[in-house]
N, C-alpha and C positions, 0 to 999 in steps of 0.2 A: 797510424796516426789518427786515422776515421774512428778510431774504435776505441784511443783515449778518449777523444772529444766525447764521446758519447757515454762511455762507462768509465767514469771518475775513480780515482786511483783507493786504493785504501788508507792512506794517510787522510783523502779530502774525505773519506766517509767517517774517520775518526772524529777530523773536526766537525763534520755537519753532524755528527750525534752530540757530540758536545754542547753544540750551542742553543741558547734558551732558543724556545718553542714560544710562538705568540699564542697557538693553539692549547697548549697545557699548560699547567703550573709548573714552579721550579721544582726539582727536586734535590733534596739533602742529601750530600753523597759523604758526610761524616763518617768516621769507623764508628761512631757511638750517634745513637739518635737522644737528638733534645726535644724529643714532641714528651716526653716521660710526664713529666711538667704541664703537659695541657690535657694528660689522659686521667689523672688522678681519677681513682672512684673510691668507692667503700669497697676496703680489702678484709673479707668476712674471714672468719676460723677457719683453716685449712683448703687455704685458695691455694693457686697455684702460684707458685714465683717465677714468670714468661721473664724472658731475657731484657726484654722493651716495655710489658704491660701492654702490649698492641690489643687493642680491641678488635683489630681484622687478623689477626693470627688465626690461620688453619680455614679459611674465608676461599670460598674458588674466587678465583679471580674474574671469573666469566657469568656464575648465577651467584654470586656472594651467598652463598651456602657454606654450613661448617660448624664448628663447634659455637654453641652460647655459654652462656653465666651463668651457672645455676642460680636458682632461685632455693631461698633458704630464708627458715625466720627462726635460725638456729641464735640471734640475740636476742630474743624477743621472748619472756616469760609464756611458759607454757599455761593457761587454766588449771586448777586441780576437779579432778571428777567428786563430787558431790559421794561422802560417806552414804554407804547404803542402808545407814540406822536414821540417818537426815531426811532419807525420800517417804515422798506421803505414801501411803498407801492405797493400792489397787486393788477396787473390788472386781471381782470375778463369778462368773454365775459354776455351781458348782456341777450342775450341768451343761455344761459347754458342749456342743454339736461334735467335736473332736474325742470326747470320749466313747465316741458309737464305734471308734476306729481300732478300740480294746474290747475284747470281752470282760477283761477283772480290771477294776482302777487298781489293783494293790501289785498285779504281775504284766510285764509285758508279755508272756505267754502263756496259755495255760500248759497244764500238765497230759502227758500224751489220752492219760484216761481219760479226762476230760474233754478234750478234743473227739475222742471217736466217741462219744454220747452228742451222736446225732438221727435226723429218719429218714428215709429215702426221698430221693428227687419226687416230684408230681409227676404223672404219668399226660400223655396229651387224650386219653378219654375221660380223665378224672377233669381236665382244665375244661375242655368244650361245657361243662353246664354252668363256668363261673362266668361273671359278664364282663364286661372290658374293666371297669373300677378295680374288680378285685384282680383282673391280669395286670391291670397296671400297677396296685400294689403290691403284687407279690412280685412283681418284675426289679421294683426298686429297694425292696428287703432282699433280694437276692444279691443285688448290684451291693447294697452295703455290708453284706456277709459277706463278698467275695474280697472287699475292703477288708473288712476284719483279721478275713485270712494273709490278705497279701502282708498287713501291718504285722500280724504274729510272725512270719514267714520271714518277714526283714530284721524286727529285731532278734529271732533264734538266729540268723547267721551274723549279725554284726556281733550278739555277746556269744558267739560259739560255742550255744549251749548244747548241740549235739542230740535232739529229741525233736520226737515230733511230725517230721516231715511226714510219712508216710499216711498217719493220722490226718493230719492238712488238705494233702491229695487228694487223700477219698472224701473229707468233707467237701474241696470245692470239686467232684467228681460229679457228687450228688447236686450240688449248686447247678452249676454247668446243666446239669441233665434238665433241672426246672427248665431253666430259661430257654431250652433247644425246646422242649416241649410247649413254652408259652410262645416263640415264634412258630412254631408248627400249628398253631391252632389259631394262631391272629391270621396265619399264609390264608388257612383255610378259609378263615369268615371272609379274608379279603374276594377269595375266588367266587365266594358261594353272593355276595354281593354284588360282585360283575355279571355273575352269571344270573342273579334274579335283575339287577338292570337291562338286559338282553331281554329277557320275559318280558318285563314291565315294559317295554317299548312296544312288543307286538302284542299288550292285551288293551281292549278297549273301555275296559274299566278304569284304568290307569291312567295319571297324569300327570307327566312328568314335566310338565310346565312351568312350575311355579304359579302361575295362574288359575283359580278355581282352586274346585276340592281336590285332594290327590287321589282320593278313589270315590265311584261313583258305583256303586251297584247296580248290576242287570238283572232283568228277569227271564233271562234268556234259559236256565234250567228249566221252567215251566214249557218251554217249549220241546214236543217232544222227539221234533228234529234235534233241533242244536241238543237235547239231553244224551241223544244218543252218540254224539261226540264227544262227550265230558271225559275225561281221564282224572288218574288219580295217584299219584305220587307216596309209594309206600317206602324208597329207601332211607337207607341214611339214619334211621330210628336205632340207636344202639339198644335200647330195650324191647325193640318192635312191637309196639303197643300198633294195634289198629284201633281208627275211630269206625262209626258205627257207618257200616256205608248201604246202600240199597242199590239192590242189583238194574233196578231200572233207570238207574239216576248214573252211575261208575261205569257200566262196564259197554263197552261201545256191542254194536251187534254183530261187527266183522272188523279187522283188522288184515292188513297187508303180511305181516309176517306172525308167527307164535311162535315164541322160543320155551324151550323144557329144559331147564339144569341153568343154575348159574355158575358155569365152571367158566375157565378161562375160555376156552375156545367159544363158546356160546357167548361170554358177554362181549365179546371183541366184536363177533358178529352183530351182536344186538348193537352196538355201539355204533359200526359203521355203516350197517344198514338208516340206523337212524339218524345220523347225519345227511345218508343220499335221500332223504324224506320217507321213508317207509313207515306207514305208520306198526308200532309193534308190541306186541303184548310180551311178558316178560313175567316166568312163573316157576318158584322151585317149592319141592315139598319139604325143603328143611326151612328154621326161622334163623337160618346165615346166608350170607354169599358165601360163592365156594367151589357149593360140592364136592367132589372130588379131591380138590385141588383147596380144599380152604383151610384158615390155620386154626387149631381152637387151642382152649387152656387146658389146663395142666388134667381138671376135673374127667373134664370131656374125652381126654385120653385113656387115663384108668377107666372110664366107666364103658370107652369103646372095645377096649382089648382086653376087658375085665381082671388087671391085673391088680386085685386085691381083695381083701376077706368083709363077706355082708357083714354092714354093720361097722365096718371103719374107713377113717379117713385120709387115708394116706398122703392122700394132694397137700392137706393143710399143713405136713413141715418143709415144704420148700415156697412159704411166703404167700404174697397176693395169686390170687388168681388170674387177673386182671394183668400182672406183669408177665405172663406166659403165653407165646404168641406160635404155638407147632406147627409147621407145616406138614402136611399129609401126606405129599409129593413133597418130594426135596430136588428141586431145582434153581437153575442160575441162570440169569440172563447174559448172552453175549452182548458186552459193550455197543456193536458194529454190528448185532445180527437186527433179523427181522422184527420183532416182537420189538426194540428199543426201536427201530426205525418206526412200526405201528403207533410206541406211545409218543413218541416225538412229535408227526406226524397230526395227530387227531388233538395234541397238546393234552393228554390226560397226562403228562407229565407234571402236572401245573396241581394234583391233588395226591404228589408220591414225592416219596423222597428219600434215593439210593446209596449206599455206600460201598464203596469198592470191595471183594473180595480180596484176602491178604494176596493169595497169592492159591497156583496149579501145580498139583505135586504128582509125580509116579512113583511106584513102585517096581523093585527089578528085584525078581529072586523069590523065595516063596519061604513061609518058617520061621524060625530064629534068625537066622542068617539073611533073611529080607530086607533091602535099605530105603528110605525113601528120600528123594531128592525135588528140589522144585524145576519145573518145566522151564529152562532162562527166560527171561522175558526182554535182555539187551546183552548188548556184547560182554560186555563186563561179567553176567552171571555166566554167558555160554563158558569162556576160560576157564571160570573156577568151575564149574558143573561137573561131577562126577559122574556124568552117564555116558561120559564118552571118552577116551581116551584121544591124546593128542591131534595123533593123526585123522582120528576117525570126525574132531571138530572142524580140521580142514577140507572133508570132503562135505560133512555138514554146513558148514559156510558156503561154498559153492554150489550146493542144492539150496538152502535159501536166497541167496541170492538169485537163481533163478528162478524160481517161485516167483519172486516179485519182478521179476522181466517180462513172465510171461503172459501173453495175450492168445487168446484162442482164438482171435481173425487175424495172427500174424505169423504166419509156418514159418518166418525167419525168427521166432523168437520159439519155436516147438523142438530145437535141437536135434534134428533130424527125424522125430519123431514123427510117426505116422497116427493123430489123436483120434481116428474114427477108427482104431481097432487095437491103440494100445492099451496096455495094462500098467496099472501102479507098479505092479512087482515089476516090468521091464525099465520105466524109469530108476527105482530104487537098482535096481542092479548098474543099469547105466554107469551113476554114480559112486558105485562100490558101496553101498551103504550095507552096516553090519543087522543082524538081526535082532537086538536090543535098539538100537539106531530107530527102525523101522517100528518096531513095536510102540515107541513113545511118540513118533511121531505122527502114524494112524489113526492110537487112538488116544493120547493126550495133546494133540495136536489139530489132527482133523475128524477127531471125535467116533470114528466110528467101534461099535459095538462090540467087531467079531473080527475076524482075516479075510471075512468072504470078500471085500474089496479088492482086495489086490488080485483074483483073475477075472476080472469082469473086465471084456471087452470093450476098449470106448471109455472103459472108466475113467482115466485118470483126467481128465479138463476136471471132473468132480471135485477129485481127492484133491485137486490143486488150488482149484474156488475153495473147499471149505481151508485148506490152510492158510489162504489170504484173508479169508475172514477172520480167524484167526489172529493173525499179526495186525489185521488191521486192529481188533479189538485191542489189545495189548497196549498200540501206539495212541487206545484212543483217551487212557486216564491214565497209563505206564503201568508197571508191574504186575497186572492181571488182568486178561480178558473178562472176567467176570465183574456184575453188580448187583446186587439183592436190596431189595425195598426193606426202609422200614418197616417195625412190627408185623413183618412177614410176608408170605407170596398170597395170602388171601385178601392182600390190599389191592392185587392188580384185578380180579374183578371187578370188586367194587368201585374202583375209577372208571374202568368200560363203563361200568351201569350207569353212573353217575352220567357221564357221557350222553347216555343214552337218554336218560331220563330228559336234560336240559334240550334235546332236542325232540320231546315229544313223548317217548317212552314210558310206558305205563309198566311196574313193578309189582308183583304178585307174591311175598313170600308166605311159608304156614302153605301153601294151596297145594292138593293135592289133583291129580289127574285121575278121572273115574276111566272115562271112556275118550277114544280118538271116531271122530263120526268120521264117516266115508259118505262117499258119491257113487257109487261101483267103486273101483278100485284105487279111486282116488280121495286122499284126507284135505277134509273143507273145514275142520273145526275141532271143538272137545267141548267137552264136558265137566266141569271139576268144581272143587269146594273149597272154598279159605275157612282155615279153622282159626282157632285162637279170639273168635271175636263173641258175641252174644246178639242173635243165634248167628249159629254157621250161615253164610251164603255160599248157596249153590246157583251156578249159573253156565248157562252155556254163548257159545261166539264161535264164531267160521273165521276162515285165513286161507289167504291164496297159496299161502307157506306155510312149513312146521317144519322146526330145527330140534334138534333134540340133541342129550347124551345117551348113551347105550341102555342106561337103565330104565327107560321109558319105554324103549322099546326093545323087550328081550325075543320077540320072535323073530325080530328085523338082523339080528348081528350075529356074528359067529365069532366063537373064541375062537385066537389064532397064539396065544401061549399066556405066563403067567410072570408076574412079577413077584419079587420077596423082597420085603423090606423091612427093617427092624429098626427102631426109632430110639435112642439111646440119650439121656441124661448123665452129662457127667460134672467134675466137679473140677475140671486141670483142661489145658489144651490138649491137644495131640502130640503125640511125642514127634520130634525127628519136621515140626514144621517152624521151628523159631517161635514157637507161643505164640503163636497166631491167632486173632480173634474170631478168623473162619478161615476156612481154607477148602478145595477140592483134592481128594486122594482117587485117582485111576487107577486100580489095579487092571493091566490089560490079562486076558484069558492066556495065553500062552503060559503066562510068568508062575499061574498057579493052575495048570493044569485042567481048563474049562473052556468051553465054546464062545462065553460071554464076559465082557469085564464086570468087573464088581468097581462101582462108584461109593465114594464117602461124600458127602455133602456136612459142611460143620460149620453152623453160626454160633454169635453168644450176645449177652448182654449189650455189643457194643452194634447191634442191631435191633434193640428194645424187643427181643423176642423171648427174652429170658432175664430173672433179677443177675444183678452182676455176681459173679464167681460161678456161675455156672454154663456151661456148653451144649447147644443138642448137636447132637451126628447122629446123620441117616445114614445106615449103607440098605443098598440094592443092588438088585441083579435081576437076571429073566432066570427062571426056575429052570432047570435042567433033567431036574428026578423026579420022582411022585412022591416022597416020602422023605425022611431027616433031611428038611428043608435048612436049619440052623448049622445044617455042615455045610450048604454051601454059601452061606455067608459067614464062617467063623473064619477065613483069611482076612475081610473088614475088618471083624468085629477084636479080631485078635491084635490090631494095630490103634481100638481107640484106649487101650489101659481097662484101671479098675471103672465099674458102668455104677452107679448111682442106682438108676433104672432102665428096664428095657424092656420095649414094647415090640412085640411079635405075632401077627398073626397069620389067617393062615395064607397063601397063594393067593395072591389078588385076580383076578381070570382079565387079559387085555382083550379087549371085540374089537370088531371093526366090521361096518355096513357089510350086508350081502348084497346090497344094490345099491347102485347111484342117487335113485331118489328122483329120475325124471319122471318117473312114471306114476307114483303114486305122490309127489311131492312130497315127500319125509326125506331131511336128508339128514343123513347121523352122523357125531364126532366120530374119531378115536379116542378109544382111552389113551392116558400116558405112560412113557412107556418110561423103560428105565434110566435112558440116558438121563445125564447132567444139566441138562439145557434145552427154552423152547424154541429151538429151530424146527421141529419135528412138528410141535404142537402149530406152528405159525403155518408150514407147509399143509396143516390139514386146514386150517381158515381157508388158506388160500384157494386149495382144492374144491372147500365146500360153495366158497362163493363162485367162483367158476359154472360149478355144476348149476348151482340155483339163477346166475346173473346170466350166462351166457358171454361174460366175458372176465380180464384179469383184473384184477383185485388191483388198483393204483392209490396210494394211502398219501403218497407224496401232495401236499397243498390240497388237502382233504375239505378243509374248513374251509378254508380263502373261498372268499365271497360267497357263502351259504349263511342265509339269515336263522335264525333260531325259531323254531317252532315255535305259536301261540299254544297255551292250553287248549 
């Protein structure tokens, strides 16, 4: 009964719905609604016929959302558009800026002949004498020929005319190459800018104020103190013209270092010397940087290795001269090694500019039946890699992998191994690894020469660092450890010098060395002469130092063997490397029966060292025999195809110092030796700075906070 009272039956809920609401309006509970009658609208051509005509049909009942009315002005006469014999007429200029985006107004494309009549890219020593005007207009006639091209390029695929493309390509090939060449010479003025801003802050002629004159002339040369500090800046001259200079006015009367040879190891030297403040003279008897190690043209070549008949000129059917850039030495920098840590380092990076190598290839086998494959450079190539069969990948995996675990201060990561008297070969056996296995990874891996590695006691923390450098290189731009400068390796000189120069360094080339003066047994100075000028100056200068190459000083060095190298023009990639636009081929010694590998080194045009379609490959080796030097490099030579040209000459002889150099202060490079790479060359910098500083060569944060020398 409590719970009637309180919850009303469903008869009284019937009536209480029933009954009107003061709060709501009534509602019509007809089987047919009569609102039809108040909803009336304009019912258009093929409206819908609703049951009611509800205007809230289909309507939420909670956001009154839902279907509308279309909107239609389907009664409503349409306009007619205006006969196109009625409209006025539109003038138009018949040169419209739109037609630049065609070559013919009569075809949207030309015909393929027509297309390849075109000339090659500008080269970046042709641009450096034009001035910024004309790099900015030939910057934006490029930009609109590259227009041209895209505009032909789109309408041959929409009317599917089937021609052409390959034509196109090489046109905008050569476009392309401009514009890389006009920022490569704007990079340059920009650096050569900063770096005469650095000058101009620390010369007192200069005013970089805004205030006053901006230079003020001293007569400080008349003095013949300060005259004798004067220096003089000869690089950088592509025609090396010298102005007329006098020896009492240029050439200082002592200097802190003298350097002989602009090869690589010497400019590094010069370079980093003269950043720690040395002051240094800097002097080679050729009018290149180089030496050694410098690149020249095509000319330069046949006239070195006298490959052709007095009285003709063979250079002149393979194009400019000026676009052949040979390297002397065929070498390749490691990504991760030394030599990229120096340029990085000193930032002579900021006057180069490198491009990956395609890729590291070996060879297994010897003859016809010889294969070559690429070194993997990620998981993905090891699988497919045909140097190893299945199993022999699993044990391979598991030896790099621990490569990269291992720490030489951590004997729990040395795998029982005892490293102060193991051997590489004990490790490789360790791991079962087969003898092909081991072969590639010696010496296309951790680069060495011979087999004599693997019984050297102690050895392997070596063999183990050089193959983490290695994969480090690899990891550091992916698929090759290697990178090669533009137009060649005789541009990393000349960045040292350059180097050298902004912080002080005085440049010498033309000059030849008469005499080295002594003190007793010790060298204070020389004696020499710059030619190429009117008249020759002869002059002499002391140094507390003398660095030299080998050929300066031929009673100071003993040959210790020979390298052969033959220098190869051709016209096709390499076979067996995917058309590669460079590429390194190791042949290791075992695989063709020698003491030493035989290296390919192979750039092309897509390194501006060569016109395009054509390839140089060096192969080398250290000489073995005294005589038919060509047999032992004809397993190379037999892997680059048919040869264009080839340049061969005889035994190159390597030196190396009979003494340190403490005693008499001479201290002498190495020459280069055969390998692939200047790890070797960087280790004898390092060496020689040692002996001459007294302590280690640290190149890391070199600059950081050292001001730049005044003139």
């Amino acid at each position: 009964m409590a719970s009637a009272a309180i919850r009303p039956s469903m008869g009284a809920l019937g009536r209480i719905s029933s009954a009107p609401s003061p709060l709501r309006p009534l509602t019509q509970t007809a089987s047919l609604s009569t609102t039809a009658a108040l909803l009336k609208r304009h019912k258009y051509r093929g409206a819908r016929d609703n049951k009611d005509h509800s205007k809230h049909r289909g309507e939420s009942a909670i956001r009154r959302t839902g279907t509308r009315w279309r909107l239609s002005m389907s009664d409503e006469p349409l306009p007619q558009p205006v006969p196109r014999s009625e409209l006025p007429a539109i003038e138009t200029d018949p040169d419209h800026g739109l037609w630049e985006f065609f070559a013919n107004r009569k075809t949207v494309a030309q015909p393929p002949a027509e297309e390849a009549k075109h000339g090659r890219g500008w080269t970046a020593e042709e641009l450096r004498y034009k001035s910024w005007d004309d790099l900015h207009r030939l910057w934006w006639v490029c930009v609109k020929e590259r227009n041209r091209i895209a505009t032909a390029t789109w309408e041959r695929n929409k009317s599917g005319l089937g021609f052409g493309d390959s034509e196109s390509k090489n046109r905008d090939h050569e476009v392309r190459r401009t514009m890389r060449a006009i920022k490569h010479v704007l990079t340059e003025r920009f650096y050569a800018w900063e770096d005469a801003v650095k000058l101009a802050e620390k010369d007192p002629e200069v005013n970089l104020t805004g205030n006053g004159p901006a230079f003020t002339p001293s007569n400080y040369l008349e003095h013949s103190d300060a005259a004798s500090e004067a220096s003089f800046l000869l690089c950088f001259r592509s025609n090396h013209q010298r102005p007329n200079l006098t020896m009492a006015e240029e050439i200082a009367p002592e200097y802190d270092v003298i350097v002989l040879g602009t090869g690589l190891t010497e400019c590094v030297l010069s370079g980093v010397l003269s950043v720690k403040g040395k002051k240094v003279l800097h002097i080679d008897r050729n009018d290149h940087y180089g030496g050694e190690s410098a690149s020249v043209n095509l000319e330069a070549l046949f006239k070195k290795y006298g490959n052709y008949a007095q009285g003709s000129e063979p250079w002149k059917q393979y194009g400019r001269l000026n676009d052949w850039n040979i390297d002397l030495v065929p070498k390749f920098l490691m990504s991760s090694g030394e030599l990229t840590n120096i340029l990085v380092s000193t930032d002579v990076t900021r006057y180069l500019e490198f491009k990956l190598v395609a890729g590291s290839y070996v060879q297994q086998g010897a003859g016809p039946k010889a294969t070559v494959a690429k070194v993997p450079s990620d998981a993905a190539e090891a699988l497919r890699s045909p140097l190893m069969g299945i199993f022999e990948k699993r044990r391979m995996k598991s030896f790099i992998e621990w490569v990269g675990q291992f720490d030489p201060k951590d004997p729990a990561t040395h795998k029982g191994f005892d490293m102060s008297s193991c051997t590489m070969k004990d490790v490789y056996d360790k791991f079962g690894l087969e003898a092909t296995t081991k072969d590639f990874i010696g010496h296309a891996m951790a680069l060495y020469q011979t087999d004599a590695y693997l019984d050297v006691k102690g050895g392997a923390p070596e063999a183990i660092e050089r193959l983490r450098l290695y994969g480090n290189s690899v990891a550091r731009y992916g698929k090759s450890p290697y990178i090669y400068p533009l137009y060649g390796l005789g541009e990393l000189p000349q960045g040292f010098a350059r180097l050298s120069a902004i912080y002080g360094g005085t440049y010498m080339l033309n000059t030849s060395v008469e005499e080295i003066v002594y003190e007793g047994d010790t060298a204070v100075g020389i004696k020499a002469t710059m030619r190429g000028i009117e008249p020759e100056m002869k002059f002499e200068t002391k140094a507390k130092t003398i660095i030299g190459d080998p050929s300066y000083f031929p009673g100071k060095v003993r040959v210790v063997g020979h390298v052969l190298r033959a220098i190869c023009i051709l016209k096709h990639p390499i076979a067996s490397t995917s058309d590669s636009d460079s590429c390194q081929i190791i042949i290791p010694q075992s695989q063709v029966g020698r003491k030493n590998d035989i290296y390919i080194a192979c750039v092309s045009s897509a390194h501006n060292v060569c016109p395009k379609g054509y390839w140089i490959a060096i192969v080398s080796t250290i000489a073995e025999t005294s005589a038919n030097h060509h047999l032992e490099l004809a397993p190379g030579i037999e892997r680059l195809g048919k040869i264009e040209e080839q340049f061969m000459g005889p035994p190159i002889p390597l030196y190396e110092p009979i003494e340190d150099g403490t005693k008499d202060h001479i201290y002498i490079s190495k020459s280069y030796d055969a390998s692939s790479h200047f790890e070797t060359a960087t280790d004898d910098v390092r060496d020689i700075y040692r002996r001459l500083a007294g302590e280690e060569l640290v190149v890391e944060g070199l600059r950081e906070g050292i001001q730049v020398a005044a003139d």
